[in-house]
C-alpha positions as CSV (number, residue, x, y, z in Angstrom):
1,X,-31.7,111.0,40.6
2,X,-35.3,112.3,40.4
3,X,-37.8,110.5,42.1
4,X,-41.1,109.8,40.4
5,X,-43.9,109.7,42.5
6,X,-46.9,107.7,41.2
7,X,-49.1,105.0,42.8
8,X,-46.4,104.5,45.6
9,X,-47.1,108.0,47.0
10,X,-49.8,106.6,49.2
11,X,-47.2,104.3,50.8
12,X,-45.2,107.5,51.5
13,X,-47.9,109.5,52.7
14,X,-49.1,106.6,54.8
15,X,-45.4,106.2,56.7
16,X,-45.3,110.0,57.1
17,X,-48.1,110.3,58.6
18,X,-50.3,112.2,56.1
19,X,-52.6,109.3,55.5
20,X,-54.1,106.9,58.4
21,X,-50.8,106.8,60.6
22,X,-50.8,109.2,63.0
23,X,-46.7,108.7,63.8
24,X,-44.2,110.7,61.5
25,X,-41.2,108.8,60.4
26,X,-38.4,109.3,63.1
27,X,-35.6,106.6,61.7
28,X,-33.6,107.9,59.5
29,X,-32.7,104.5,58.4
30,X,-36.3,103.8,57.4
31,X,-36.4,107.3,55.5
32,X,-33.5,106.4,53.5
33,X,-35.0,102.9,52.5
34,X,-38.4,104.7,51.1
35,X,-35.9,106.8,49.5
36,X,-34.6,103.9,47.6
37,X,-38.2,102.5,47.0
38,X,-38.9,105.1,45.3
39,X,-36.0,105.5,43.1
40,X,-36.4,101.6,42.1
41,X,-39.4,102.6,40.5
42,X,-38.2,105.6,38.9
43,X,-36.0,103.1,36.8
44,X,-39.1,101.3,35.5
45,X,-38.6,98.7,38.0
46,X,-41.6,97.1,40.2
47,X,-39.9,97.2,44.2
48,X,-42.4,94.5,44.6
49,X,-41.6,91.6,42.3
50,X,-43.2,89.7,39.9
51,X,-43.3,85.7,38.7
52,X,-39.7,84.4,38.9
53,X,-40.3,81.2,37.4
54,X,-37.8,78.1,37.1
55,X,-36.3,79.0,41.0
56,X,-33.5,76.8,42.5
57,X,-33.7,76.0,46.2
58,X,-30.3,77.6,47.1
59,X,-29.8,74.1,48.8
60,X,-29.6,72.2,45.9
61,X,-27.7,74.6,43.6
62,X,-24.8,74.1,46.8
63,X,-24.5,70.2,45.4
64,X,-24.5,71.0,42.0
65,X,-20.9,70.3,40.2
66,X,-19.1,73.2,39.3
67,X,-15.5,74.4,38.2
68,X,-13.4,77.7,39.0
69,X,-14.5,79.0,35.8
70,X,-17.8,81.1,36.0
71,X,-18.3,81.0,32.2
72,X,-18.2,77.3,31.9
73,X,-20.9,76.5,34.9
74,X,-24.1,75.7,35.0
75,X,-27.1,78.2,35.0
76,X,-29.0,79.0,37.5
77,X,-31.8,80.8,38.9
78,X,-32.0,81.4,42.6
79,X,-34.0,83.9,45.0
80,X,-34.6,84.7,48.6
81,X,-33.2,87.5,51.3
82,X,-30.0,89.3,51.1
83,X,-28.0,88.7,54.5
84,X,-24.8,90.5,53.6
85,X,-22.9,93.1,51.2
86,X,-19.7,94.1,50.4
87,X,-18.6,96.5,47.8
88,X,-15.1,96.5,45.6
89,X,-15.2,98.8,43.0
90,X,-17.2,97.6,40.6
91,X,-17.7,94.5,41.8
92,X,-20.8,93.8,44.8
93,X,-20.6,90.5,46.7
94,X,-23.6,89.8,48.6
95,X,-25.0,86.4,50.5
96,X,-28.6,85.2,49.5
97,X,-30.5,83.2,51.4
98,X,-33.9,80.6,51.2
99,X,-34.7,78.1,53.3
100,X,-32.5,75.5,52.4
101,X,-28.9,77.7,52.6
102,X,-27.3,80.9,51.5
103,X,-24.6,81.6,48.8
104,X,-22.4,84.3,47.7
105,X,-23.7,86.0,44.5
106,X,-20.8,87.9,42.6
107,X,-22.2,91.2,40.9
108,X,-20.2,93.3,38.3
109,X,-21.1,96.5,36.2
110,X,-20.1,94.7,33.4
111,X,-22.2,91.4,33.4
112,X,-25.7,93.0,34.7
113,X,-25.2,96.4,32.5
114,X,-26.1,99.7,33.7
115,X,-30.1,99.5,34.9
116,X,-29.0,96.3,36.9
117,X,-25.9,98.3,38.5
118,X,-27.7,101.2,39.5
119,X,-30.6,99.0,41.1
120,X,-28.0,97.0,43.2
121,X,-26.5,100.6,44.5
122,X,-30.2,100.7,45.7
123,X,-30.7,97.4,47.6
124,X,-30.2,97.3,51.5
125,X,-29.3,94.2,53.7
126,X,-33.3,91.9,54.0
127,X,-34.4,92.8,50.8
128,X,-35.8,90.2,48.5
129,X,-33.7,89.2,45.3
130,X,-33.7,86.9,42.1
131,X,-30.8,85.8,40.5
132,X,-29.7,84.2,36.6
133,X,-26.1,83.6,36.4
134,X,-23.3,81.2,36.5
135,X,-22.2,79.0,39.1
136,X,-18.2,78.7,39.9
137,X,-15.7,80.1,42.5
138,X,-13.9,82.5,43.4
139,X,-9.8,82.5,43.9
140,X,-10.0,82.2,47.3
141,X,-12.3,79.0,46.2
142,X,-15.8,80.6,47.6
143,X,-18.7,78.9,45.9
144,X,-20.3,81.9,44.2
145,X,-22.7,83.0,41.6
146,X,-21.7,85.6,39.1
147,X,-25.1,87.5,38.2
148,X,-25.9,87.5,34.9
149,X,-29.6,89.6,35.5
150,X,-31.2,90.9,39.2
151,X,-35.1,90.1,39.4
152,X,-35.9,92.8,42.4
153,X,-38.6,90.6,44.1
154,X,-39.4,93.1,47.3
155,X,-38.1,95.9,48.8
156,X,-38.1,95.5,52.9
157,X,-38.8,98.9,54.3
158,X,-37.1,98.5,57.9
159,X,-34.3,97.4,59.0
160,X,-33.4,94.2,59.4
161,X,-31.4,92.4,62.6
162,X,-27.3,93.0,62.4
163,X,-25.9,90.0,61.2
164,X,-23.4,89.4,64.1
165,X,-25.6,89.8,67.3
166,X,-28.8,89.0,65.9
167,X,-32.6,89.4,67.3
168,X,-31.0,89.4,70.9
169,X,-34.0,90.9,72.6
170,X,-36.5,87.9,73.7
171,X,-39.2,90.4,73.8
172,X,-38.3,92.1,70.3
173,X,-38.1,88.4,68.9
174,X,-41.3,87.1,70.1
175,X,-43.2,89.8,68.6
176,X,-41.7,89.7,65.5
177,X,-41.9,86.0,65.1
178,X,-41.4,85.8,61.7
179,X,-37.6,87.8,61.7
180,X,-36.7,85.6,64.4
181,X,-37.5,82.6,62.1
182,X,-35.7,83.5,59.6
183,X,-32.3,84.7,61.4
184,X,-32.6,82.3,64.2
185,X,-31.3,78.9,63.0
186,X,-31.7,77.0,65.9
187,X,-35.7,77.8,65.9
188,X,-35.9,77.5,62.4
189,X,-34.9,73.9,63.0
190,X,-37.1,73.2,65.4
191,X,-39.6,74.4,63.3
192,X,-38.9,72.3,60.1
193,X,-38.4,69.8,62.5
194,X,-41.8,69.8,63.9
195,X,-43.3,69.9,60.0
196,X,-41.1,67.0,59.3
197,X,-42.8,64.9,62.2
198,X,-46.3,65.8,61.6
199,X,-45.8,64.4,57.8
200,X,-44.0,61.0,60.0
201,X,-47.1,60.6,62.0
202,X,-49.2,61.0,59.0
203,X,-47.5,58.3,57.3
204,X,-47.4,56.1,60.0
205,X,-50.8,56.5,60.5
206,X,-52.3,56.1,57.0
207,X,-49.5,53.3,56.1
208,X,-52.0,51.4,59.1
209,X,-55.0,52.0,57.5
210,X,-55.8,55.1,59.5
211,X,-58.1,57.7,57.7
212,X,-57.4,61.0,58.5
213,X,-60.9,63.3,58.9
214,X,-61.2,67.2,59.7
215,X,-64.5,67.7,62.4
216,X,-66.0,71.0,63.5
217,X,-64.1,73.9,65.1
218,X,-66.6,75.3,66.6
219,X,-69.2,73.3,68.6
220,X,-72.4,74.2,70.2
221,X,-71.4,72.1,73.5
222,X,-68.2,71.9,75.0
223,X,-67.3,68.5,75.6
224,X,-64.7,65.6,75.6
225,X,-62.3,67.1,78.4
226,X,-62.5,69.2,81.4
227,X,-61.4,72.9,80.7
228,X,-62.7,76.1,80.2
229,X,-63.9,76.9,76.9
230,X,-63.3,80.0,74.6
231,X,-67.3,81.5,74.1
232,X,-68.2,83.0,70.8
233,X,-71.3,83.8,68.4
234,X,-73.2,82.5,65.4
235,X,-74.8,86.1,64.7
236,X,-76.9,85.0,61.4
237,X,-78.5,82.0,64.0
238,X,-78.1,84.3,67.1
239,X,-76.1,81.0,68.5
240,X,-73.8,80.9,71.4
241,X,-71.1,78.4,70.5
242,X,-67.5,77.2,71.8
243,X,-63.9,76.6,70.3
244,X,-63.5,72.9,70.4
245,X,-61.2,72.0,73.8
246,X,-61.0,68.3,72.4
247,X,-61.6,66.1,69.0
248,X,-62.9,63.4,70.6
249,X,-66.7,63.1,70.5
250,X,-67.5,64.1,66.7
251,X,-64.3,61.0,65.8
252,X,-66.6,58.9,68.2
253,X,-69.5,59.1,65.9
254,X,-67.5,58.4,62.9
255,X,-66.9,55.1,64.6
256,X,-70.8,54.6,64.6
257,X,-70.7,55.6,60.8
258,X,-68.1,52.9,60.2
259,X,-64.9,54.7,60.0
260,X,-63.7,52.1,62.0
261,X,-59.7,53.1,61.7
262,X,-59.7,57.6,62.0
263,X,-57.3,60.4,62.8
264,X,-57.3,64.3,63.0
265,X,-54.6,66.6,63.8
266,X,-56.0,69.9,64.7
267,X,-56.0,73.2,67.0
268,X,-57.8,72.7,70.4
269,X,-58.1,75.8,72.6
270,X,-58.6,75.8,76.6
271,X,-59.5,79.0,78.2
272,X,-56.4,78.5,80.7
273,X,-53.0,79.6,81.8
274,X,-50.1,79.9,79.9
275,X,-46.9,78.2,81.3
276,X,-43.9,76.8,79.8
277,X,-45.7,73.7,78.9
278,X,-49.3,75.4,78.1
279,X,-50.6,77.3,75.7
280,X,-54.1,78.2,75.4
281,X,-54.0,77.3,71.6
282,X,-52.2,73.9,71.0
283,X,-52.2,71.1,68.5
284,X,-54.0,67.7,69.4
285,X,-53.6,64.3,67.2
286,X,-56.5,62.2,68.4
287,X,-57.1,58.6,66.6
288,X,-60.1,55.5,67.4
289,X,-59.9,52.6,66.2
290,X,-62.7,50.2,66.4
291,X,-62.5,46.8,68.2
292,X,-59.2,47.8,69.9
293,X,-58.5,48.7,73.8
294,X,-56.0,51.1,75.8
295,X,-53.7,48.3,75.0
296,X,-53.9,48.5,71.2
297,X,-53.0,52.1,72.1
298,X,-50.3,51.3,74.1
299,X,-48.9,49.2,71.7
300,X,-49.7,52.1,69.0
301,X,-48.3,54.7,71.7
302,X,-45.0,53.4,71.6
303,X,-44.3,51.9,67.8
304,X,-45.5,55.5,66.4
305,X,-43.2,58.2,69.0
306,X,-40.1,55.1,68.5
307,X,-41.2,56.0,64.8
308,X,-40.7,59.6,64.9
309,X,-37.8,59.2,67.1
310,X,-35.8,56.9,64.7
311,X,-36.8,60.0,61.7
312,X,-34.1,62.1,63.5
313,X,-31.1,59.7,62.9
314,X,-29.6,60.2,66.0
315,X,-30.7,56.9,68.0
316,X,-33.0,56.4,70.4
317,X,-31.5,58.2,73.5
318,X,-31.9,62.0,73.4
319,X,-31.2,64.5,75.1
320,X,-33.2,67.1,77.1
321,X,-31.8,70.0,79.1
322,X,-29.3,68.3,81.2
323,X,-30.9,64.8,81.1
324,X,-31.1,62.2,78.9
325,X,-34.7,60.5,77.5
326,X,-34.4,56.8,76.5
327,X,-36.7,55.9,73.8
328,X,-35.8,52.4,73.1
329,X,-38.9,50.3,73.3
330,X,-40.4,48.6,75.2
331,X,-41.4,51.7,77.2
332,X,-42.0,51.2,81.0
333,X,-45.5,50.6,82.2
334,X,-46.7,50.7,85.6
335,X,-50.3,50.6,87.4
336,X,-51.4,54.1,89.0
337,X,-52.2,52.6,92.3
338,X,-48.6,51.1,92.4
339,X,-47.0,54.6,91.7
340,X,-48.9,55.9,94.3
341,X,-48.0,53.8,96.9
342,X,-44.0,53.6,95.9
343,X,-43.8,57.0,95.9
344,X,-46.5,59.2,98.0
345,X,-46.3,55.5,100.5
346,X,-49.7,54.4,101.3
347,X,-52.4,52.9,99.3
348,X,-54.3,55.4,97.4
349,X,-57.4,53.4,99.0
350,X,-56.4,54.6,102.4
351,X,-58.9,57.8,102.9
352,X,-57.6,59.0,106.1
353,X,-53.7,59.6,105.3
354,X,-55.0,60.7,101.9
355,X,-56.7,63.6,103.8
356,X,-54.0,64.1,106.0
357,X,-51.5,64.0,103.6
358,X,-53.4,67.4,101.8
359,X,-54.1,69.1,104.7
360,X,-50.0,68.8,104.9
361,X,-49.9,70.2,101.7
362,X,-52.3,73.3,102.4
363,X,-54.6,71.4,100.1
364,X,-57.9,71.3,101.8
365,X,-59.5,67.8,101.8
366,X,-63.7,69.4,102.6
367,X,-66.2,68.2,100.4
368,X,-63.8,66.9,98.3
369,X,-64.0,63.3,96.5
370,X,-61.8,61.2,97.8
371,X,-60.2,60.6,94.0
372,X,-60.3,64.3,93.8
373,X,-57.1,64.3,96.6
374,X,-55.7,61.2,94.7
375,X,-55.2,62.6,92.0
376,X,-54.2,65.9,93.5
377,X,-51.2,64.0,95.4
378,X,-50.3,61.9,92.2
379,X,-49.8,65.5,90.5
380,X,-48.2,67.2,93.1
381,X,-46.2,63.8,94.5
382,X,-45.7,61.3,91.6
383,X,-45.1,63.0,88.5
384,X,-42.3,64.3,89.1
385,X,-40.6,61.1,90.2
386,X,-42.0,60.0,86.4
387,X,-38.8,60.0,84.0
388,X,-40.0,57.5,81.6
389,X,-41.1,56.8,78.9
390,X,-43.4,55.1,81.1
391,X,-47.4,53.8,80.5
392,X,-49.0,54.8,83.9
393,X,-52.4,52.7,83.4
394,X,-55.5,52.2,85.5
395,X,-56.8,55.2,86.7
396,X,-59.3,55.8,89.5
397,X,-63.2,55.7,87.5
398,X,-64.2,58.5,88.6
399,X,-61.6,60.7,87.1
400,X,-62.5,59.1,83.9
401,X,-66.1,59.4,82.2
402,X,-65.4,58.6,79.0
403,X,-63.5,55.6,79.9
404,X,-64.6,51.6,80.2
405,X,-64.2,50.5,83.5
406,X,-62.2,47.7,84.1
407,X,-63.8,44.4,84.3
408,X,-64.8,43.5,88.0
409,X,-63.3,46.5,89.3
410,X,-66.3,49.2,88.7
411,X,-63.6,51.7,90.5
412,X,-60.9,51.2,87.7
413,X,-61.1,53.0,84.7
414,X,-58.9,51.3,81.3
415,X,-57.4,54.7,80.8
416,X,-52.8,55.4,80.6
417,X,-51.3,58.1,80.4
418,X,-47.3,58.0,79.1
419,X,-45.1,60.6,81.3
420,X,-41.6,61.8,79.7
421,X,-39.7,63.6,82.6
422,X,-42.7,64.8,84.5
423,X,-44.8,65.4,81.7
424,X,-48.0,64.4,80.3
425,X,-47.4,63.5,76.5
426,X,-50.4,61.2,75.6
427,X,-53.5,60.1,76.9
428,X,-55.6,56.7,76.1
429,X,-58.9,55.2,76.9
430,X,-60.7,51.9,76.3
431,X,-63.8,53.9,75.0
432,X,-66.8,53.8,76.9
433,X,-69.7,52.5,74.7
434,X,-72.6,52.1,77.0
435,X,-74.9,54.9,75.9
436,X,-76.9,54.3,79.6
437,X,-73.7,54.0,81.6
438,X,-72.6,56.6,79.7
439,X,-75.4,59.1,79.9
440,X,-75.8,58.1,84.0
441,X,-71.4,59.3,84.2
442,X,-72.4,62.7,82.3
443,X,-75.3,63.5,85.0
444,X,-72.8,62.8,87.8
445,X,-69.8,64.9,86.6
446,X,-72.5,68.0,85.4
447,X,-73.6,68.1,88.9
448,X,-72.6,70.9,90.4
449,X,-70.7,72.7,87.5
450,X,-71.3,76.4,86.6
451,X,-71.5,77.5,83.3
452,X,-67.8,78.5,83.0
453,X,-66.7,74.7,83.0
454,X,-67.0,72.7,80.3
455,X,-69.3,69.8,79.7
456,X,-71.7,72.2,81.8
457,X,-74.7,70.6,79.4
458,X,-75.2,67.2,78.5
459,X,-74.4,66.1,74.8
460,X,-77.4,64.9,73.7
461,X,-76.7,64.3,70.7
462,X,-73.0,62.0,71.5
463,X,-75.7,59.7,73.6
464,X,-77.8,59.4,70.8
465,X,-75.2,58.5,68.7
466,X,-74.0,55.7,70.8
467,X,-77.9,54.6,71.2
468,X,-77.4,53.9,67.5
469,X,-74.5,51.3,68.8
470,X,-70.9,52.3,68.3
471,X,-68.3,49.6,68.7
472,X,-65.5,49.0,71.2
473,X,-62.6,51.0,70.7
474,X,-59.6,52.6,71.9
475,X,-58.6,56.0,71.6
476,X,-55.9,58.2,72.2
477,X,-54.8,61.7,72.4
478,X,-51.1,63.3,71.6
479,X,-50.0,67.0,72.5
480,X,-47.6,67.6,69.5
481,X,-46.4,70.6,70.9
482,X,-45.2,68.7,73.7
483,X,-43.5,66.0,71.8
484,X,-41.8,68.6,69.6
485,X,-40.6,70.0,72.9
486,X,-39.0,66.4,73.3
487,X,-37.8,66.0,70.4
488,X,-36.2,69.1,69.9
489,X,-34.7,69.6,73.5
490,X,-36.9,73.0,74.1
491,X,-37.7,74.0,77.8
492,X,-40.5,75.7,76.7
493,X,-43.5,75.2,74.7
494,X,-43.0,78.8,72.8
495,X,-40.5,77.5,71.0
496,X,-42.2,75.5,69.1
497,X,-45.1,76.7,68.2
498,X,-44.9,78.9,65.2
499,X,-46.7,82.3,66.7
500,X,-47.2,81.4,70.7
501,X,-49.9,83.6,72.2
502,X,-48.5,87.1,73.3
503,X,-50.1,89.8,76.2
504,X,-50.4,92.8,74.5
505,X,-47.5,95.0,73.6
506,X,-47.1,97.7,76.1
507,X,-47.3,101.4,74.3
């Protein structure tokens, strides 16, 4: 069959390496499919698609009745990916899959006439396909369509993963996220999964009167956490400016606008490692609410995970590698000085064995703060004795500068944090509202901090905003990645985040 080579000759030059691609093809297997490209289009036929109105989610076409007679079903109209062929004679069977499924679509000379057979002779195993026929089975009682007219929809150029072993390269399947999406079930699930709770917190949220709000991305401070910032430019104001590393402070003003009940869900990025449970580009859900405390969010805390927990269907106690997370509310709560003592077994007001204990540890205790080794021996000690659910409230102040302190005790901060087996999953303050206490706690935590930390420059502007008067409130922040992790059983953030950050490929 003659090829016709028209406006698709720059795609073949390009591959080749006559046009910007320096590389010649080498796969034959890639050679043959640009082969095939071109031959679709020498039968009048657009390799690329076009509207395919009135689709059918595969999924649903799978629950529609039926009989074993093709010519007495219903119609239908169903696209996605070709997974499988087979050929017999003049017959083709091939499995089609979307999102929701894949079926068996029945092809014969006779039914799709000649155009149609010689265009499936061209299709290859990932290409995209739409389908009219009749839905009925087979003899050996296979639900199947029997194809009626083939929409080509897209022509996939390499070759796709072999349908018995898969993507089975980790490295392979990382960098070519969007294969492994597709042919990977399990992380496909956790994926739809993690869609299907971010619409559940939504709901829960605005069913409360929450309003959800979007704030800046890019800020000309860093502030509302402690991490190191992404830097980047404003070149039409010649403006230095920073990716956000937390929501917090523009939702604090909407409290002193009024939005008394507010929400966002966004991307937060932090300058830092990456480990199983990091990325430097995660998702945050951060919420106020006016006239409320850490315990509203407590209370909050626990109603909207037990929420997004009972959305699964599969009860309250879940599994996670080769332990088991009880979700049933009440959660636990417990104080931070009495986990300290129970498990690293002083008070964490003794300064001397606090010392001691972190020269022990090769930590060295110099010039430190003395809530500075605290909290290094609650990381390094406590957390990991933290199963929970459990509330771990009533932090040391000075750890916490956006925090109210605790009536009568000036060295208490009303701040929890809830641990799930070792890990930090949400974080909650009884906002601090005291523009002058507030502004006094900024000077003392800038002092001494170079410009590679955040909150290296006070935020005018936030203590202005409270000088206007904002009202008491409690706040809280969520790492959905992290509860997708726990949700879904994954030992490691990557797998559930869509496209987790990669080092460069090595050439």
């Amino acid at each position: 069959m003659p090829i016709r080579r028209s406006i698709f000759s720059s795609l073949w030059e390009a591959i080749e390496g006559v046009s910007h691609l320096s590389t010649p093809i080498t796969n034959k297997l890639e050679a043959d499919r640009l082969e095939k490209l071109h031959a679709i289009e020498a039968l009048g036929i657009d390799p690329w698609g076009c509207r395919f109105d009135g689709r059918q989610m595969i999924g649903d076409v799978r629950n529609l009745p039926h009989s074993d007679q093709f010519d007495t079903g219903p119609a239908v109209r169903v696209a996605g990916r070709i997974m499988t062929m087979r050929k017999m004679g003049k017959i083709r069977f091939l499995d089609l899959a979307d999102r929701t499924g894949r079926i068996q679509i029945m092809i014969g000379q006779k039914q799709i006439g000649e155009t149609g057979w010689r265009l499936a002779e061209l299709m290859d195993l990932g290409d995209l396909l739409g389908i009219e026929g009749k839905l009925g089975t087979t003899k050996t009682g296979e639900l199947t369509i029997l194809a009626d007219a083939l929409h080509y929809q897209a022509k996939s150029l390499l070759p796709h993963p072999d349908k018995w072993s898969g993507i089975e390269d980790i490295e392979f399947a990382l960098r070519h996220r969007y294969l492994d999406l597709f042919y990977n079930e399990t992380l496909r699930a956790k994926a739809e999964l993690r869609i299907k709770m971010v619409q559940a917190i939504r709901e829960y949220l605005n069913g409360r009167g929450y309003w959800e709000v979007e704030t800046p991305v890019l800020h000309a401070i860093a502030g509302g956490a402690a991490a190191r910032p992404f830097r980047t430019h404003h070149h039409a104001l010649d403006l230095p400016l920073f990716q956000r590393i937390a929501l917090e402070l523009p939702l604090k003003r909407l409290l002193v606008a009024g939005f008394d009940r507010v929400y966002e869900i966004g991307r937060v990025f932090r300058n830092e490692g990456i480990s199983p449970r990091h990325n430097p580009e995660f998702t945050m859900m951060e919420l106020y609410e006016a006239y409320g405390n850490y315990h509203t969010m407590m209370d909050l805390t626990e109603s909207m995970i037990a929420h997004c927990v009972a959305q699964l269907g599969k009860g309250f106690k879940l599994p996670y590698g080769d332990r088991e997370i009880d979700f049933t509310p009440p959660f636990q709560r417990a104080s931070y000085a009495e986990l300290f003592e129970r498990h690293v077994g002083f008070s964490m007001d003794h300064q001397e064995k606090a010392a001691e204990r972190c020269r022990q540890m090769q930590f060295d205790p110099a010039g430190k703060d003395h809530d500075v080794l605290i909290q290094f021996l609650f990381d390094e000690i406590v957390e990991d004795h933290l199963a929970g659910p459990v509330f771990v409230y009533d932090y040391p102040a000075s750890l916490c500068p956006l925090t109210k302190r605790k009536q009568g005790r000036p060295d208490i901060a009303e701040r929890f944090e809830l641990y799930v087996l070792g890990m930090e999953l949400a974080n909650a303050y009884t906002e601090l509202n005291d523009p002058l206490t507030q502004e006094q706690t900024f000077r003392q935590q800038l002092a001494g901090l170079s410009e590679d930390e955040s909150m290296a420059k006070m935020d005018e502007e936030f203590i202005k905003a409270l000088k206007y008067g904002m009202p008491p409130a409690g706040g809280l922040g969520v790492g959905i990645d992290r509860l997708i992790m726990l949700l879904t059983n994954s030992q490691t953030i990557r797998d559930v985040i869509l496209f987790p950050l990669l080092r460069p490929e090595k050439k």
